[in-house]
Residue frames as qw, qx, qy, qz and C-alpha x, y, z in Angstrom:
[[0.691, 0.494, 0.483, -0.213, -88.97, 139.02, 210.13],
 [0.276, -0.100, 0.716, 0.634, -87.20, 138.01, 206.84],
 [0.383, 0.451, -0.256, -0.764, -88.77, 138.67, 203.73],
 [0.398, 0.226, -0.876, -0.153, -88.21, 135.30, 202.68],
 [0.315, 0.271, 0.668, -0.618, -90.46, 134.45, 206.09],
 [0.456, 0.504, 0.226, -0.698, -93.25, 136.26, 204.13],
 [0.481, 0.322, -0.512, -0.635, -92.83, 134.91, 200.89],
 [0.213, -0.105, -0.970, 0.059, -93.01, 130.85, 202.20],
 [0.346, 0.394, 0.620, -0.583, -96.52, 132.00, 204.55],
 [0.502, 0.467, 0.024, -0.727, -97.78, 133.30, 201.54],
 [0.378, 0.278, -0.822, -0.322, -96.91, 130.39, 199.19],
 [0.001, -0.020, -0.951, 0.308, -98.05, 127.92, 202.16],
 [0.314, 0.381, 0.401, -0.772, -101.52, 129.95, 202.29],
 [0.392, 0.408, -0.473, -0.676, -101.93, 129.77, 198.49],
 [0.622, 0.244, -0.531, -0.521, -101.46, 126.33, 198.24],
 [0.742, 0.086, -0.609, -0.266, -102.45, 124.51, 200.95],
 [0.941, -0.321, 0.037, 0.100, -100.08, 122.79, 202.40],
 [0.645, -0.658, 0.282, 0.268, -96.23, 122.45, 202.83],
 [0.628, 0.059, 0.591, 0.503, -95.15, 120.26, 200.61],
 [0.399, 0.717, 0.502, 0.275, -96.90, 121.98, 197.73],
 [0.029, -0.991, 0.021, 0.131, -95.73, 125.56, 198.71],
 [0.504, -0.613, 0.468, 0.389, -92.02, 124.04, 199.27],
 [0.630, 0.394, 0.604, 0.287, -92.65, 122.57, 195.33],
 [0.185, 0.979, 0.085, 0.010, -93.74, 126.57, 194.27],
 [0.065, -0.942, 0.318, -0.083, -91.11, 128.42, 195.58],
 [0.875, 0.256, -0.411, 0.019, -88.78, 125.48, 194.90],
 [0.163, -0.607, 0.690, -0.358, -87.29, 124.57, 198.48],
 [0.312, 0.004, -0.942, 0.124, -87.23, 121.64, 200.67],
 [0.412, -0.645, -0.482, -0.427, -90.77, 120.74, 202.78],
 [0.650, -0.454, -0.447, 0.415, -88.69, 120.68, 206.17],
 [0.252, -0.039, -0.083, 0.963, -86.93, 124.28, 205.56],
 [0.256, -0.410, -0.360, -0.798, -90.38, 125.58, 204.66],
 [0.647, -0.585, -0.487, -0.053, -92.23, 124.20, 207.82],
 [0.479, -0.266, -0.279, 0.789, -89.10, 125.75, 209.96],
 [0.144, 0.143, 0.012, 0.979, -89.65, 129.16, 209.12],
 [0.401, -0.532, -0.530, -0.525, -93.10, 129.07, 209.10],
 [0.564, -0.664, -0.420, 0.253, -92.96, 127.97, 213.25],
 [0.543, -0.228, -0.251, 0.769, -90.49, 130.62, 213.14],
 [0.023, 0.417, 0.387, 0.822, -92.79, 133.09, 212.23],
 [0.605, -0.499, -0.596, -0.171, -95.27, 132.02, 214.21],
 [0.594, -0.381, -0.348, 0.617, -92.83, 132.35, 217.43],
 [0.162, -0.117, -0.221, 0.955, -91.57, 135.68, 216.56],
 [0.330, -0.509, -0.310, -0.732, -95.80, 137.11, 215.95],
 [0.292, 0.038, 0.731, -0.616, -96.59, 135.00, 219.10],
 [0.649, 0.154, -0.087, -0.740, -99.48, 133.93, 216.43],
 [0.559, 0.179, 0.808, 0.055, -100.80, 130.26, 215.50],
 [0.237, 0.477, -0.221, -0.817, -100.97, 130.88, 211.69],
 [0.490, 0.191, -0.747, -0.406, -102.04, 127.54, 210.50],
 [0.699, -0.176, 0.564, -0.403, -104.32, 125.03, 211.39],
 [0.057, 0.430, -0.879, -0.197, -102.61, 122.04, 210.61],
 [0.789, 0.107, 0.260, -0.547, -104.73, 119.13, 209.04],
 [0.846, 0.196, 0.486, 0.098, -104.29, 115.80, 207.27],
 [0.579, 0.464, 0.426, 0.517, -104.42, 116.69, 203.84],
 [0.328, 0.578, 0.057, 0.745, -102.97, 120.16, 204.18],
 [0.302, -0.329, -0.553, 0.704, -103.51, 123.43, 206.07],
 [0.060, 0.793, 0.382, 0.471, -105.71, 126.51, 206.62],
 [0.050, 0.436, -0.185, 0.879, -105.08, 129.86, 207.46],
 [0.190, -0.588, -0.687, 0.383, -106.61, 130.58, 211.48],
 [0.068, -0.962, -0.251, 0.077, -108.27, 134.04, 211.96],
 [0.398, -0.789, 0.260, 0.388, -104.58, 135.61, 213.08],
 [0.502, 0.169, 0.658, 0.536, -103.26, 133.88, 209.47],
 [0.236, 0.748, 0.582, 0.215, -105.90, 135.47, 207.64],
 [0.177, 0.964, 0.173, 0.095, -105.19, 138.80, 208.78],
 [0.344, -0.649, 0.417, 0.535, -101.39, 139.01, 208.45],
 [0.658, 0.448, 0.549, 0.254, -102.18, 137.24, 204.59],
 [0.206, 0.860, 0.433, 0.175, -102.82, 140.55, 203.94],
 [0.208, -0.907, 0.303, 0.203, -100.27, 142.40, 205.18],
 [0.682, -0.158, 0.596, 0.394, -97.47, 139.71, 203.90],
 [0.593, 0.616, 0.444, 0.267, -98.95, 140.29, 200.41],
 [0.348, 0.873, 0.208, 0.273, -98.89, 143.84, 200.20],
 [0.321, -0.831, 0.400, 0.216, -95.28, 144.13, 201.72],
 [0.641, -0.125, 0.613, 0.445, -94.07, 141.86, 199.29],
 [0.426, 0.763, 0.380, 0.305, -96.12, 143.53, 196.02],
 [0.078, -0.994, 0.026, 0.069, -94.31, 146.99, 197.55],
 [0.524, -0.646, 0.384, 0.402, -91.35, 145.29, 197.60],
 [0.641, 0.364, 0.607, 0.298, -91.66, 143.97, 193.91],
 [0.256, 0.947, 0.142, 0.131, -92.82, 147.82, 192.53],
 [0.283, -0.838, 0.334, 0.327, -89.87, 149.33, 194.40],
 [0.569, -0.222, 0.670, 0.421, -87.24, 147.02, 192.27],
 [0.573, 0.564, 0.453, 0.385, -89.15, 147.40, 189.09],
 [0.129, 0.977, 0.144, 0.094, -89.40, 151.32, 189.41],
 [0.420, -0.717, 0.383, 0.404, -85.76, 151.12, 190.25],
 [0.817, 0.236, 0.508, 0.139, -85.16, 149.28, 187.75],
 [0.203, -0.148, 0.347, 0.904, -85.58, 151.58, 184.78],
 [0.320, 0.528, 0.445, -0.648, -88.44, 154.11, 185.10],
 [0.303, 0.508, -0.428, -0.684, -88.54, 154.53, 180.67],
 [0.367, 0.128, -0.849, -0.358, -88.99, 150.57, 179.68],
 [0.778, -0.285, 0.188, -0.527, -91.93, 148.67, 180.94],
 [0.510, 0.272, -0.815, 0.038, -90.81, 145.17, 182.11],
 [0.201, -0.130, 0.774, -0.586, -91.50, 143.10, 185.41],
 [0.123, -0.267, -0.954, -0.049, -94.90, 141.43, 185.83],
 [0.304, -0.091, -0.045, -0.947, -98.11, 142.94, 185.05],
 [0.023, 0.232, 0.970, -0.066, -101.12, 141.22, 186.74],
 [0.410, -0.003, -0.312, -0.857, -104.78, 142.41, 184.75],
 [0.276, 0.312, 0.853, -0.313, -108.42, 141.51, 185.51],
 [0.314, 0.233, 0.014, -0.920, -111.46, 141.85, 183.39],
 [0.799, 0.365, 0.292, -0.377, -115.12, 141.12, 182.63],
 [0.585, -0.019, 0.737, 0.338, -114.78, 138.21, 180.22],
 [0.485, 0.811, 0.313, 0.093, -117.16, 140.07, 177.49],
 [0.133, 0.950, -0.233, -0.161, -114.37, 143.12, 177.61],
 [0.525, -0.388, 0.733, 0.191, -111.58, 140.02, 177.55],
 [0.599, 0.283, 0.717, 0.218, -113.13, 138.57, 174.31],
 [0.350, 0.865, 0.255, 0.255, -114.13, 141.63, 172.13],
 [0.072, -0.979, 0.153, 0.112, -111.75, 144.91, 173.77],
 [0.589, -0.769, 0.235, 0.080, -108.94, 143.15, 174.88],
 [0.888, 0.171, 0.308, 0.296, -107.37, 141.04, 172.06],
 [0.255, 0.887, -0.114, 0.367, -106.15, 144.36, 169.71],
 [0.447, -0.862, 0.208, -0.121, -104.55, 145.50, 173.04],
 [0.911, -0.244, 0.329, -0.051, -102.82, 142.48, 174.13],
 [0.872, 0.200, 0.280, 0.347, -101.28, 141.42, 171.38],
 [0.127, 0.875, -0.190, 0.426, -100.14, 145.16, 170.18],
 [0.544, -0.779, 0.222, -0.219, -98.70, 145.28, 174.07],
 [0.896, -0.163, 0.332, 0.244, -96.92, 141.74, 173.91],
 [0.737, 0.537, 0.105, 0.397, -95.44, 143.05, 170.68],
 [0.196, 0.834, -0.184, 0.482, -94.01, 146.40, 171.42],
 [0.449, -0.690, 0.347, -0.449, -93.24, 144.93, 175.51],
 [0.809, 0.147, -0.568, -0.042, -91.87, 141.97, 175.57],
 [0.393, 0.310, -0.742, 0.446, -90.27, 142.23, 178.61],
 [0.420, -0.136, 0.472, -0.763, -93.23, 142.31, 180.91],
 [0.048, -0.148, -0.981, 0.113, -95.01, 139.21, 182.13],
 [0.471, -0.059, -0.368, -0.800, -98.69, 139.40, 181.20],
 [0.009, -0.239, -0.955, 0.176, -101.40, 137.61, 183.29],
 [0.221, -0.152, -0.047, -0.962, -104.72, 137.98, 182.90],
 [0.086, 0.173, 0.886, -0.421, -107.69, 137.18, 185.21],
 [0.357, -0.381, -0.331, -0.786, -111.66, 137.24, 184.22],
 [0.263, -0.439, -0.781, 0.357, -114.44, 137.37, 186.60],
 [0.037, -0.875, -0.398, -0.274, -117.41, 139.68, 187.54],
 [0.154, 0.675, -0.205, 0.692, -116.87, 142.89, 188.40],
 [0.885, -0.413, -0.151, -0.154, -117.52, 142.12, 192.05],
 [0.833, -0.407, 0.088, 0.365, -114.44, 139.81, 192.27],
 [0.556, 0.650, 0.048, 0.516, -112.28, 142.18, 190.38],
 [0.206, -0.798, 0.073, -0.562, -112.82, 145.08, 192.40],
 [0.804, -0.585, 0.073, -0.073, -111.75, 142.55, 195.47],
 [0.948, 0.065, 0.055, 0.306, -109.34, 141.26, 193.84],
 [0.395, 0.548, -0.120, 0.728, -107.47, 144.74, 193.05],
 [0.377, -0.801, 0.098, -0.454, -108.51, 146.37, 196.42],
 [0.956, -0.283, 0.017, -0.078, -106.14, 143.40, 197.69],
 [0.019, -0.825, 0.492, 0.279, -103.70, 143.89, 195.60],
 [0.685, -0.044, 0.702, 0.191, -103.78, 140.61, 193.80],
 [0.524, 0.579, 0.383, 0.493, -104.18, 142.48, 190.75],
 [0.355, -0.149, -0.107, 0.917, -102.36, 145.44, 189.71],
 [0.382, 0.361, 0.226, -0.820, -105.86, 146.76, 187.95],
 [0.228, 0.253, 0.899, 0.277, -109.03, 145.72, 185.84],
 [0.156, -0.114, -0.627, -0.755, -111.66, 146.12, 183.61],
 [0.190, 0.274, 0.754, -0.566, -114.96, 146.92, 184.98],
 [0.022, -0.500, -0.722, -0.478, -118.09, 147.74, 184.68],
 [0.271, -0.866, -0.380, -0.177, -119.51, 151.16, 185.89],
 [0.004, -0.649, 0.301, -0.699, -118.46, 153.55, 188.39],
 [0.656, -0.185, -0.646, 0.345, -117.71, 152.62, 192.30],
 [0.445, -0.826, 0.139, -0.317, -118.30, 153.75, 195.41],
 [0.815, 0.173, -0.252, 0.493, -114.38, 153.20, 196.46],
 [0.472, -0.863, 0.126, 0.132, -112.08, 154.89, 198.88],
 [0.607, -0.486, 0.542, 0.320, -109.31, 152.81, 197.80],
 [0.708, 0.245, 0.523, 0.406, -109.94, 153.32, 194.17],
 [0.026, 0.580, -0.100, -0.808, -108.75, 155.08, 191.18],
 [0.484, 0.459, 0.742, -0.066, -111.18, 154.89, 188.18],
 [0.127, 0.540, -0.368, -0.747, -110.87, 156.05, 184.57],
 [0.765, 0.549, 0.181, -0.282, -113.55, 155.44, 181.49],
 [0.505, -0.272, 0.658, 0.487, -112.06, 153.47, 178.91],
 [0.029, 0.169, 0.852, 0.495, -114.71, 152.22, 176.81],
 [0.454, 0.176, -0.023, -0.873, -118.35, 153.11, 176.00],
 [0.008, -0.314, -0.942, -0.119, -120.81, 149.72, 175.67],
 [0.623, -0.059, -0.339, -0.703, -124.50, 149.67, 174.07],
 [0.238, -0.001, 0.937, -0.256, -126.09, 147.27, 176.33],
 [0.603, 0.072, -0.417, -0.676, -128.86, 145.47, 174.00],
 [0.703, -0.152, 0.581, -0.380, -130.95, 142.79, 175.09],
 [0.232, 0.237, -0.872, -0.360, -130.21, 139.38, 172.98],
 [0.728, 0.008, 0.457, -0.512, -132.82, 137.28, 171.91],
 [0.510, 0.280, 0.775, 0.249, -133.70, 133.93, 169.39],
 [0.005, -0.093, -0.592, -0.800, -134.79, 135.14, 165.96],
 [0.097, -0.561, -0.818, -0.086, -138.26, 134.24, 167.26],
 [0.004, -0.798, -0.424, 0.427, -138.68, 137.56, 168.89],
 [0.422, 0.605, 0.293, 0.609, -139.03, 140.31, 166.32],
 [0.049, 0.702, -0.206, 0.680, -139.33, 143.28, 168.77],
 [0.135, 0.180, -0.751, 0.621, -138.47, 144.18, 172.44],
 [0.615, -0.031, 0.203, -0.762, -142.58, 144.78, 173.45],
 [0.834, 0.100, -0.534, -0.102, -142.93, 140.90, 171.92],
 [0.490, 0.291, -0.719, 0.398, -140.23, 139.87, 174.07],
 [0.028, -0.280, 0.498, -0.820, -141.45, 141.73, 177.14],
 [0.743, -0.054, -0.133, -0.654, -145.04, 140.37, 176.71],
 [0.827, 0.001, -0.562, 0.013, -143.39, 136.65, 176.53],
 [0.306, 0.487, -0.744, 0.341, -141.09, 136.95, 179.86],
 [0.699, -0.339, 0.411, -0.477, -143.07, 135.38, 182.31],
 [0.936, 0.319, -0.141, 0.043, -142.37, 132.26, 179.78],
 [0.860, 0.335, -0.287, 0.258, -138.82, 132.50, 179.46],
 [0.803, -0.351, -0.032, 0.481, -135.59, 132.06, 180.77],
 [0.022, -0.976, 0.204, -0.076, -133.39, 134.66, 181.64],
 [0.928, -0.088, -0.129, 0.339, -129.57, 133.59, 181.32],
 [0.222, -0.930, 0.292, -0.018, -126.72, 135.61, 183.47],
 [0.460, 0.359, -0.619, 0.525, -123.43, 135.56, 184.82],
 [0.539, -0.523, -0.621, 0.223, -123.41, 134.67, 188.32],
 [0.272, -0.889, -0.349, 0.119, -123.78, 137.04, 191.01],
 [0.387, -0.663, 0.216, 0.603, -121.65, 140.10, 191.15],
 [0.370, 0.454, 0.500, 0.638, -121.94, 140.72, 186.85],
 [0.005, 0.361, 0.270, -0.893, -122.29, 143.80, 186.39],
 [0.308, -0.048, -0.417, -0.854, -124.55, 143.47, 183.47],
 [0.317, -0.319, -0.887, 0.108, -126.65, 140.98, 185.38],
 [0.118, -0.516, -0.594, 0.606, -127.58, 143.79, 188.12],
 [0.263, 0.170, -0.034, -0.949, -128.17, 146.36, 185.42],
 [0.429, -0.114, -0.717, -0.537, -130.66, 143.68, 183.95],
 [0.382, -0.523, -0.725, 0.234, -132.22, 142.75, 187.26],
 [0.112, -0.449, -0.380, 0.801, -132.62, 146.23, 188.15],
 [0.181, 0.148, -0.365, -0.901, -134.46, 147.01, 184.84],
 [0.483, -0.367, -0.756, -0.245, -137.09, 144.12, 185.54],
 [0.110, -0.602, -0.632, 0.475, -137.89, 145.75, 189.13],
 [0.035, 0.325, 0.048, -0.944, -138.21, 148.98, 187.65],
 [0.310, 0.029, -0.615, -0.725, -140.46, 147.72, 184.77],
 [0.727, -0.072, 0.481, -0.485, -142.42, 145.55, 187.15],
 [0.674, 0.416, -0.448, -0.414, -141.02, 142.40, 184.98],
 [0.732, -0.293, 0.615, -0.027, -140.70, 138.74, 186.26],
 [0.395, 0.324, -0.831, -0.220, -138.72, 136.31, 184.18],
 [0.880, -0.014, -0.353, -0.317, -139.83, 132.73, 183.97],
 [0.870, -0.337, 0.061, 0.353, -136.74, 131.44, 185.57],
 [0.233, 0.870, -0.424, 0.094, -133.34, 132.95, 185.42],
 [0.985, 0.157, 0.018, 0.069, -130.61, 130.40, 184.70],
 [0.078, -0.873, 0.469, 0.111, -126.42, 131.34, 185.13],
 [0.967, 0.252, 0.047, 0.000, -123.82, 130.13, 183.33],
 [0.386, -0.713, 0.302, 0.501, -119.91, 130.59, 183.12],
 [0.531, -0.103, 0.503, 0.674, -118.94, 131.13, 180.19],
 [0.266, 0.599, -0.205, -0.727, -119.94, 134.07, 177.31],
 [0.291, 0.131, -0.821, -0.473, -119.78, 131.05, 174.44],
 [0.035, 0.333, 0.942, 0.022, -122.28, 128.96, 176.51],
 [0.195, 0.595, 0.395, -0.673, -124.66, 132.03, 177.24],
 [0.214, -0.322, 0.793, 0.471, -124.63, 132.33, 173.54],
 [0.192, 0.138, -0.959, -0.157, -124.62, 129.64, 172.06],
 [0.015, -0.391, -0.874, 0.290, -128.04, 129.08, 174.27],
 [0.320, 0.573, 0.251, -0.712, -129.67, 132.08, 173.45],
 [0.348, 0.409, -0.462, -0.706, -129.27, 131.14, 169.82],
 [0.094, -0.020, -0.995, 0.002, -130.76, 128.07, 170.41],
 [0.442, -0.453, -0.124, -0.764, -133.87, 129.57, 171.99],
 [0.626, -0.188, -0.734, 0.186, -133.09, 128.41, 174.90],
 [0.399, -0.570, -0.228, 0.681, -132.95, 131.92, 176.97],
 [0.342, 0.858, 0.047, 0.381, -132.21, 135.61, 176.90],
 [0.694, -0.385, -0.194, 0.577, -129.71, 137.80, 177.87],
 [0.165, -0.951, -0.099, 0.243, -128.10, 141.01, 178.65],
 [0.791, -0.097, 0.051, 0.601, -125.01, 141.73, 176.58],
 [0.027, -0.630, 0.295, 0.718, -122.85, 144.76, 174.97],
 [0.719, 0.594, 0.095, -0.349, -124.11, 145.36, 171.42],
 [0.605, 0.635, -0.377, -0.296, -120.62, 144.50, 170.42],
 [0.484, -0.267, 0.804, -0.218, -120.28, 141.56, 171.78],
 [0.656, 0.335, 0.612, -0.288, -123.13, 140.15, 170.48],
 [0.618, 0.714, 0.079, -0.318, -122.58, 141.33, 166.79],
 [0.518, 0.522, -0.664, -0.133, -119.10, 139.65, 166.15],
 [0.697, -0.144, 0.642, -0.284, -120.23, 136.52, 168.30],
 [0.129, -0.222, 0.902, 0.347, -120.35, 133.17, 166.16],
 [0.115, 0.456, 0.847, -0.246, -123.84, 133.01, 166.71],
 [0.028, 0.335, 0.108, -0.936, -124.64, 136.43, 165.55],
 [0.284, 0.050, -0.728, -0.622, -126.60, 135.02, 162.53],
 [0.445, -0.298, -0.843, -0.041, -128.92, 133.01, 164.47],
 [0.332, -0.481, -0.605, 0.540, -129.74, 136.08, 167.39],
 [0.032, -0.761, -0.512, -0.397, -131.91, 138.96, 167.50],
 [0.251, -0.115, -0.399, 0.874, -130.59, 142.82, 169.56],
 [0.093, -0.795, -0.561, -0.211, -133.37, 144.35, 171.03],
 [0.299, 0.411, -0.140, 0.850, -132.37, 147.99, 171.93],
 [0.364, -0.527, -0.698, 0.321, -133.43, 149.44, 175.69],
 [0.032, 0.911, 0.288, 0.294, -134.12, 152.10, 177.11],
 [0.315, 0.773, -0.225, 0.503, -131.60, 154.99, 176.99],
 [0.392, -0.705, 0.538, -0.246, -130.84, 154.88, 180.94],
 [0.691, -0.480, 0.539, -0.041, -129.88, 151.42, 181.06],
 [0.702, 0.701, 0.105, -0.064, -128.30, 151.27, 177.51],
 [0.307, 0.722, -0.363, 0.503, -125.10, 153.34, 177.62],
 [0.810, -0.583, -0.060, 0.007, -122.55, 151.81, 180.06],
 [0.121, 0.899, -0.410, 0.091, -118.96, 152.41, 181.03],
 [0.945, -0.013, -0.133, 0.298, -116.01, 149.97, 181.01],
 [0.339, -0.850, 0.294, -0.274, -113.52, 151.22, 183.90],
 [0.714, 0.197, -0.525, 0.420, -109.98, 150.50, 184.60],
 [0.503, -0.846, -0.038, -0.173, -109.70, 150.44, 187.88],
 [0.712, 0.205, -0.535, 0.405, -106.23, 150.31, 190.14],
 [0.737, -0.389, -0.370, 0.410, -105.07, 150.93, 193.94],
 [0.218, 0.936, -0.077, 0.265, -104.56, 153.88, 194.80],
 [0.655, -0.614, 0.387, 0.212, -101.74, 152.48, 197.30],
 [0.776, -0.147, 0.461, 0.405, -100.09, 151.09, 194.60],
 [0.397, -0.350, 0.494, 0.690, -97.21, 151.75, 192.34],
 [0.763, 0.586, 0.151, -0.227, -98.35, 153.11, 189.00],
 [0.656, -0.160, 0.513, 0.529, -95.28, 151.35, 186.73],
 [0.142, 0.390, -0.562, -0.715, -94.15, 151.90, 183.33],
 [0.061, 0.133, 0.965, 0.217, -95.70, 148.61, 182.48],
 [0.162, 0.587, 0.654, -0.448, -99.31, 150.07, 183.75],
 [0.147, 0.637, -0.002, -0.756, -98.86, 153.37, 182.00],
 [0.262, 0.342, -0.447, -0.784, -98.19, 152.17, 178.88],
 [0.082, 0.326, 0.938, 0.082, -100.96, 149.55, 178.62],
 [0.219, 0.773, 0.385, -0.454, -103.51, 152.54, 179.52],
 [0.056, 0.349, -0.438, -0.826, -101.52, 154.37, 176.37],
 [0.070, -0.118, 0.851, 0.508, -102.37, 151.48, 174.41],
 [0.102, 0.576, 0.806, -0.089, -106.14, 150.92, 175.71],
 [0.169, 0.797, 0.389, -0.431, -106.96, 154.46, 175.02],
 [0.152, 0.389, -0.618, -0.666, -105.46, 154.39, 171.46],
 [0.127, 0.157, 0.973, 0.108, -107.32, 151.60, 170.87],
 [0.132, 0.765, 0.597, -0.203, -110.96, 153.17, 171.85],
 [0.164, 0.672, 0.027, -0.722, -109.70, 155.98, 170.01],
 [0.188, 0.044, -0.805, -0.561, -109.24, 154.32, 166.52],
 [0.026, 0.410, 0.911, -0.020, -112.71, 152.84, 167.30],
 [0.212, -0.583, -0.379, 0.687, -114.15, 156.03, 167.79],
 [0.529, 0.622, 0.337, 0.468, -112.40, 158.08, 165.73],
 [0.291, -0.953, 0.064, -0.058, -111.09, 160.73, 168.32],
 [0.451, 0.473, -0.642, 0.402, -107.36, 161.29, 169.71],
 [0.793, -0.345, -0.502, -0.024, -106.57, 159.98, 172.30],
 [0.329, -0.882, 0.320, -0.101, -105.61, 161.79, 176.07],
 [0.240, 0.548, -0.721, 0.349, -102.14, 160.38, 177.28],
 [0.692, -0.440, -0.564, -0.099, -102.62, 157.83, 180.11],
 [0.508, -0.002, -0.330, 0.796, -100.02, 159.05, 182.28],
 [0.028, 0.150, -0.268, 0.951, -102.31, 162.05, 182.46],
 [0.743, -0.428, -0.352, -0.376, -105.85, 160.33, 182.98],
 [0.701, -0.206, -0.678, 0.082, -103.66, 159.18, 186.07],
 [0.230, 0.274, -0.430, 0.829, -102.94, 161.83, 187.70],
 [0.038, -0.469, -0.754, 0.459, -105.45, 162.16, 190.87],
 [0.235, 0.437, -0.054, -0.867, -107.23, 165.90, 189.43],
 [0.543, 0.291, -0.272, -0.739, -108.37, 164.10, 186.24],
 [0.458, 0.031, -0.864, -0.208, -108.04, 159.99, 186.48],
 [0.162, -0.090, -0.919, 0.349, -109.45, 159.60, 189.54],
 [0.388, -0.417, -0.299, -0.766, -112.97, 159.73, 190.33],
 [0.005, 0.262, -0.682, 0.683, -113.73, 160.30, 193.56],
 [0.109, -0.326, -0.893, 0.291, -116.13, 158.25, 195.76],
 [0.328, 0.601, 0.386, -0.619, -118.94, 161.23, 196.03],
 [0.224, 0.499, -0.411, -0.729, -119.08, 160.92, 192.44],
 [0.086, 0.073, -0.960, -0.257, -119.30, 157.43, 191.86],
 [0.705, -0.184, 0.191, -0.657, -122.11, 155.19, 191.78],
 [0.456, -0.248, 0.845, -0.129, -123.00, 151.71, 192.82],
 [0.867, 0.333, -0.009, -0.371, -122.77, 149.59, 190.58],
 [0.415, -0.453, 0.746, 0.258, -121.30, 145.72, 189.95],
 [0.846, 0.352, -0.300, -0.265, -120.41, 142.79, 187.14]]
């Protein structure tokens, strides 16, 4: 088993079909179909079910996907960390809640790109949920959450501090108004797996509150953008909401103290490689929340060490975005 095997299954899985995979990883569709059967032969597996307009992974596919991946991501870390353990460079692949992607992340980013040019920057949003899959996979090297986890396979370190404030239309003047109206109105989320969503659905069973209808949307501008309309409420971080475009036109109704004060968590693998590239992004995120603040900031390098970055699984709690 070649290496080069593993990179064409995984390309083929990604996208499809042959042709398209042989397009990625720029080869020919006939050399890419060859290896593939030779894979196949030497597992003894059927790894594709072969269709018209492409292919899909069978059961036996599905669970070598997963191995393929995370012998090729080991093989990637190994080369960078050979590389040269002092400069960050190679390809850095980041997830996070879109609210911490629009307000935290810009500063960061753009600081990071400046001072790092040599490292390839991707970044993925989505609810905490797919994050947490997505990094427990290894398709990301680590992300931005929401809360604390019940995780084996993570390590988890507080970045940020969020005021979670309920957003309303101008119309409501306080939160006891609001709460009086919600059988009326509309409640607008992120789909399932937000982590503010579940703290906001778990504060309406505890309050004994029904919403009128609850309404999901993808995107932070449309959720918004609708609540200033008075079309809805919602659940956001206070600073979100207060350098929104809309901010003029929406109303923060402060909650109550337990389900107020929330944590934004970088999670990452503990299988995997912590790089230069990783380390000094955490520098940069925890300068960052320290100029906000007003505090110094710890090193990251030592928030990573297992004794103080990691928070262990009897510690955590469940909770997603």
């Amino acid at each position: 088993m070649e290496l080069r095997h593993l990179r064409m299954f995984c390309a083929v899985a990604e996208n499809g079909s042959f042709t398209a995979a042989a397009e990625k990883i720029h080869n020919v569709q006939s050399n890419v179909t060859m290896r593939i059967k030779e894979l196949e032969a030497e597992l003894n597996q059927q790894l594709f079910i072969r269709q018209k307009n492409g292919v899909v992974l069978t059961s036996a596919g599905q669970i070598f996907l997963g191995y393929a991946q995370r012998i090729l991501q080991l093989t990637d870390e190994s080369r960078s960390a050979l590389l040269d353990n002092a400069s960050p460079r190679g390809l850095l692949r980041l997830g996070s809640m879109e609210t911490t992607a629009a307000i935290r992340l810009p500063k960061i980013l753009a600081k990071y790109h400046q001072s790092y040019p040599q490292v390839q920057l991707s970044l993925m949003t989505g609810t905490t949920a797919e994050l947490i899959k997505a990094v427990e996979c290894h398709r990301l090297d680590g992300a931005f959450v929401g809360g604390m986890h019940q995780s084996s396979s993570l390590y988890q370190e507080e970045i940020f501090q969020e005021e979670l404030v309920l957003v309303s239309g101008t119309e409501f003047g306080s939160l006891s108004h609001l709460t009086r109206q919600m059988s009326q109105t509309t409640v607008l989320v992120f789909r399932a797996g937000c982590f503010y969503r579940s703290t906001l659905e778990h504060w309406f069973y505890q309050a004994g509150i029904i919403p009128g209808q609850v309404m999901e949307l993808g995107t932070l501008d449309g959720i918004m953008s609708c609540v200033a309309a008075g079309m809805g409420i919602t659940m956001l971080p206070r600073s979100v909401a207060e350098s929104h475009g809309t901010r003029q036109s929406v109303h923060c109704h402060e909650l109550p103290k337990e389900y107020a004060h929330v944590k934004t968590v970088f999670i990452r693998n503990k299988d995997s490689i912590v790089t230069p590239a990783l380390t000094a992004l955490l520098d940069l995120s925890h300068e960052q929340c320290a100029i906000e603040v007003g505090v110094s900031a710890p090193p990251a390098a030592d928030m990573l060490t297992p004794t103080l970055g990691c928070i262990d699984a009897a510690e955590s709690s469940a909770s997603v975005h």
